[in-house]
C-alpha positions in Angstrom: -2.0 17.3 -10.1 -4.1 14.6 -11.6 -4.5 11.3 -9.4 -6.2 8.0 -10.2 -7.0 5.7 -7.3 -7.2 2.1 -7.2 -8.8 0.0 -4.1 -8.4 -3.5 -2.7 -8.3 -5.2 0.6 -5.9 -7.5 2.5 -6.0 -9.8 6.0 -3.4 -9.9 8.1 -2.3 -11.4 11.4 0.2 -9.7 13.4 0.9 -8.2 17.1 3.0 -5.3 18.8 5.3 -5.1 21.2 5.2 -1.9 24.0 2.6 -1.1 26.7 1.0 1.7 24.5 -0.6 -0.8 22.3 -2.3 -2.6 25.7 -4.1 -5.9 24.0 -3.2 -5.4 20.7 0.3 -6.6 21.7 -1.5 -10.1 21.6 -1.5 -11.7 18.3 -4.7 -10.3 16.4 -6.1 -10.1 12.9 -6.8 -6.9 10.4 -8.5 -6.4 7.3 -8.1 -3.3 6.0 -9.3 -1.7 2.5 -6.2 -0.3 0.9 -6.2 2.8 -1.7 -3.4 3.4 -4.0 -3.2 6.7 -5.4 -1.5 7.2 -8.3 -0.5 10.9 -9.4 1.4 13.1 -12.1 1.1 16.9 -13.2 0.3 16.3 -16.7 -2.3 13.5 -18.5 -0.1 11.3 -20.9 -1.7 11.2 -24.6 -4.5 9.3 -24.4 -5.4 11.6 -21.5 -5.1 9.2 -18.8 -2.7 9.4 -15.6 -2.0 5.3 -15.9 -3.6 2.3 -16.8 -6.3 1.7 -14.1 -6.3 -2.0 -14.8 -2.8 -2.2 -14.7 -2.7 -0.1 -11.5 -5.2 -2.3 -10.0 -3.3 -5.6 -10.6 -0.4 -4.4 -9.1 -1.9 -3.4 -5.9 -3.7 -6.8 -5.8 0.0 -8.6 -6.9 2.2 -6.6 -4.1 -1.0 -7.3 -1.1 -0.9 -11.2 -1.9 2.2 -11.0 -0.7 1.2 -10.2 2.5 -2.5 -11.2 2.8 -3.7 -13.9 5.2 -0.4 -14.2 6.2 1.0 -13.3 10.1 3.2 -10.4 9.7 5.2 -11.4 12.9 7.1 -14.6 10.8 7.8 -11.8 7.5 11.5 -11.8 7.6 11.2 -8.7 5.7 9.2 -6.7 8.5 10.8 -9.0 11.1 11.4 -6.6 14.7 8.9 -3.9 13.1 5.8 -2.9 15.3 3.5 -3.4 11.6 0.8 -0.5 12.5 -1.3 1.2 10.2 1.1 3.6 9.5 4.2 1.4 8.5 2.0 -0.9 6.7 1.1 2.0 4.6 4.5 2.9 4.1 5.9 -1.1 3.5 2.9 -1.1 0.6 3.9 2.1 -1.0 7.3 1.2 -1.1 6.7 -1.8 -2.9 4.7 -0.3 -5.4 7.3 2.0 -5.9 9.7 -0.4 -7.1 7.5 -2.1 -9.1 6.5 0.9 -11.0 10.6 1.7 -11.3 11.3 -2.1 -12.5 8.6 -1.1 -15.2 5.5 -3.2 -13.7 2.8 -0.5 -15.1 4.3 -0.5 -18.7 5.2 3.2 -20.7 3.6 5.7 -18.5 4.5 4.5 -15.5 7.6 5.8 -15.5 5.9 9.7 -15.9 4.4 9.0 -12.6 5.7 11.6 -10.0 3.7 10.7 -6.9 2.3 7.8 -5.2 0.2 8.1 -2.2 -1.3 4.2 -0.4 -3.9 4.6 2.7 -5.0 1.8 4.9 -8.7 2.1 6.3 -8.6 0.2 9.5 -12.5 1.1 9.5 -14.8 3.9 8.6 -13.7 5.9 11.1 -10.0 5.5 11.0 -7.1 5.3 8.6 -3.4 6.2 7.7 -1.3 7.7 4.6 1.7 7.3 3.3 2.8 9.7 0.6 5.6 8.9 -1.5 7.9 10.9 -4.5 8.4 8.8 -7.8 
């Protein structure tokens, strides 16, 4: 499997609810560096997995969405404890139907795998795998 990875960052606000997430359940910010892995068995013709620029814009296009923004007022994620791990999963998911509604032009749609991970910091992060 080949993959091509793209990187960017976003800022977020947002808090928790339950005891397990002690003062975290406070309202608090994030930044984390996000990775967008892009992957399919077979290079296309020019011997590429997908456009990196193209892959890069769209991964900057679906985190404005959510950058400097508190995720606690997003009806979309409204009632949803937004941790690492659903945030990966919100992110890939919205690549994913961007690259179905055609956002990476022809190629895209030869894509068989995504894959988005959210560094919280250098010594932690989460993954959230997805079929295409």
């Amino acid at each position: 499997m080949f993959n091509v990875t793209v990187r960017d960052h976003m800022m977020i606000a947002h808090s928790f609810t339950g005891a397990v997430f002690g003062p975290a359940q406070q309202l608090h910010g994030a930044t984390y560096v996000v990775d967008a892995t892009f992957r399919r068995a077979e290079l296309d013709d020019d011997g590429v997995v997908v456009d990196i620029g193209a892959a890069a814009g769209l991964l900057h296009e679906v985190l404005g969405a959510l950058t400097y923004r508190n995720l606690d007022d997003d009806p979309d994620l409204a009632g949803t404890n937004t941790t690492t791990e659903v945030l990966a999963r919100v992110i890939a998911d919205r690549l994913a139907l961007r690259i179905r509604d055609g956002a990476l032009g022809p190629g895209g749609d030869r894509l068989e795998a995504l894959a988005v991970t959210l560094h919280e910091s250098h010594i932690a992060w989460a993954s959230y795998d997805l079929p295409l």
